[in-house]
N, C-alpha and C positions, 0 to 999 in steps of 0.2 A: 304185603310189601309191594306187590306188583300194580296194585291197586293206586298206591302212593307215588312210587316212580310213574305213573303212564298220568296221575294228577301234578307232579310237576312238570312232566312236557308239554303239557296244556297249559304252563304258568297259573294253573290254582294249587301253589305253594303253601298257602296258608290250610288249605283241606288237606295237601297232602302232609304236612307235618299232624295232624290233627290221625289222622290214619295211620302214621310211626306209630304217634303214644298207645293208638289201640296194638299195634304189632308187638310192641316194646313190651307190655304188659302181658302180653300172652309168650314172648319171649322168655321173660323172669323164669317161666315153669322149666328152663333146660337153663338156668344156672344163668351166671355173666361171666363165664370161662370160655375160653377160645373155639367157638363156632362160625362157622361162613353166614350162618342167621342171622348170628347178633353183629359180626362183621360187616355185613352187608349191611343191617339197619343202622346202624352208626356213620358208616360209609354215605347212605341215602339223608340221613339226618343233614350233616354234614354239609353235606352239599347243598341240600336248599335253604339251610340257615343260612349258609355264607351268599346265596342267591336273593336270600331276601332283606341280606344286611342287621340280622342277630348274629356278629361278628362273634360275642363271647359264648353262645352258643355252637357255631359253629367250630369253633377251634376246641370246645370240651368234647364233643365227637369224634372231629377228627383225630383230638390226641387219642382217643377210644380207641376209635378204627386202626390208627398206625400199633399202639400197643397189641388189639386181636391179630390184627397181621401178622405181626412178629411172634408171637403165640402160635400162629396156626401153620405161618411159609418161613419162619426166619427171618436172615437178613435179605433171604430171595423173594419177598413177598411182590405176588405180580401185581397189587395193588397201588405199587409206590406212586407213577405215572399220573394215576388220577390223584391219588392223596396228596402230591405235589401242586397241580392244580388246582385242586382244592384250596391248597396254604398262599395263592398267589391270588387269590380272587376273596381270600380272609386280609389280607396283605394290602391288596388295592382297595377294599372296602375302609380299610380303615384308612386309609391316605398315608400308607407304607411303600408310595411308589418305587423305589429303591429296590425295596427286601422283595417288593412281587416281582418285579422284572430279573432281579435274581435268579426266583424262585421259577419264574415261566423258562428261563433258558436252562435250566436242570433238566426240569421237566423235556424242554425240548432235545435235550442232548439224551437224555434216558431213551424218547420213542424210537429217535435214529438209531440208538445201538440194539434196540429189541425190533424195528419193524423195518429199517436203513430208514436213508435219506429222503426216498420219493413213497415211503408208505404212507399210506391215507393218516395214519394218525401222529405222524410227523409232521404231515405239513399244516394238520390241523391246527398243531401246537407252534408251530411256527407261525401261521397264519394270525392265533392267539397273540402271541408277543411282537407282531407289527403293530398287531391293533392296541396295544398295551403300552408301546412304545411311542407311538405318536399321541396318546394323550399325555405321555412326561413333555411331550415337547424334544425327545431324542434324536428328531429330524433326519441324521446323518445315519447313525445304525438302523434306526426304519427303513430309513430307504433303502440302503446296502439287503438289509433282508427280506424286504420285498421283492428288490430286482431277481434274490438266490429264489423265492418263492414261487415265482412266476417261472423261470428257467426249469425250474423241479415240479412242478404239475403238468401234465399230460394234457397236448392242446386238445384231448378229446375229455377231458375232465369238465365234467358241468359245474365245477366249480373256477376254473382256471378265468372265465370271465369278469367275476369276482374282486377274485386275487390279481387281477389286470387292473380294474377301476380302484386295488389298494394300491397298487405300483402308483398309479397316477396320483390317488390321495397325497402317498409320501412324497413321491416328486414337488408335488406341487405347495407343501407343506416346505420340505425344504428349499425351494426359493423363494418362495416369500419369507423366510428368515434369512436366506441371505440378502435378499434386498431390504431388510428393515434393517442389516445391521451396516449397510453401504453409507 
């Protein structure tokens, strides 16, 4: 499995699911009952289906993954965060623009209550649903949470540069639709 995840962050998605189904297969021998194994492979499936746009694969994983969850952590499963993200990027693949930006601002309201406001993986998720929002064409909430983005990263953040050139994206997104609407 580790095999598989370190071939999706290389983006060779297509070997890494090819490397699930050998995982998967050697899984079967410990049952399809609630383990972090078969969690996690579900989990990792998941995720790069919805990455490579086999939308209805992905979402039969993920519903996977969310039921091991719940089998293995309850309602408390600390997996929610990513499983959420997951269903926002199921969501925007299939031109559910709506249901994902939903789904990213859960997601983002979940990392602040587990990691606060200015933890790295809030504002990664925050950072996520600017980027999400100016392709709806949302102009006005992008911008507004860009400006909160850039306030909440740390000018010593090697990322805060970044999230400077999205401030300015949205800025500059929302005047030119106020000027085409003059």
């Amino acid at each position: 499995m580790d095999r598989a995840d370190s071939l999706r962050i290389a983006g060779r998605n297509a070997e890494a699911l090819v490397e699930l189904a050998e995982a998967d297969t050697y899984s079967a021998a410990f049952g399809d009952g609630p383990t972090t194994a078969v969690l996690n492979l579900a989990t990792l499936r998941a995720i790069i289906a919805a990455r490579t746009g086999e939308h209805a694969l992905a979402q039969e994983q993920l519903d996977r993954a969310v039921a091991l969850g719940r089998g293995l952590f309850g309602e408390k499963d600390p997996n929610r965060a990513m499983f959420l993200h997951t269903q926002a990027i199921i969501h925007r693949g299939r031109g559910e623009s709506d249901l994902a930006a939903d789904v990213a601002r859960e997601e983002w309201a979940l990392r602040k209550s587990e990691v606060g406001e200015r933890g790295v993986q809030a504002l990664v998720a925050l950072d996520w649903l600017v980027r999400h929002l100016l392709t709806q064409e949302h102009d006005n909430d992008a911008l507004a949470l860009a400006r909160q983005l850039v306030e909440l990263t740390d000018p010593s953040d090697a990322q805060r540069a970044n999230r400077q050139q999205l401030l300015e994206r949205a800025r500059a997104r929302a005047d030119q639709r106020a000027a085409d609407k003059d």
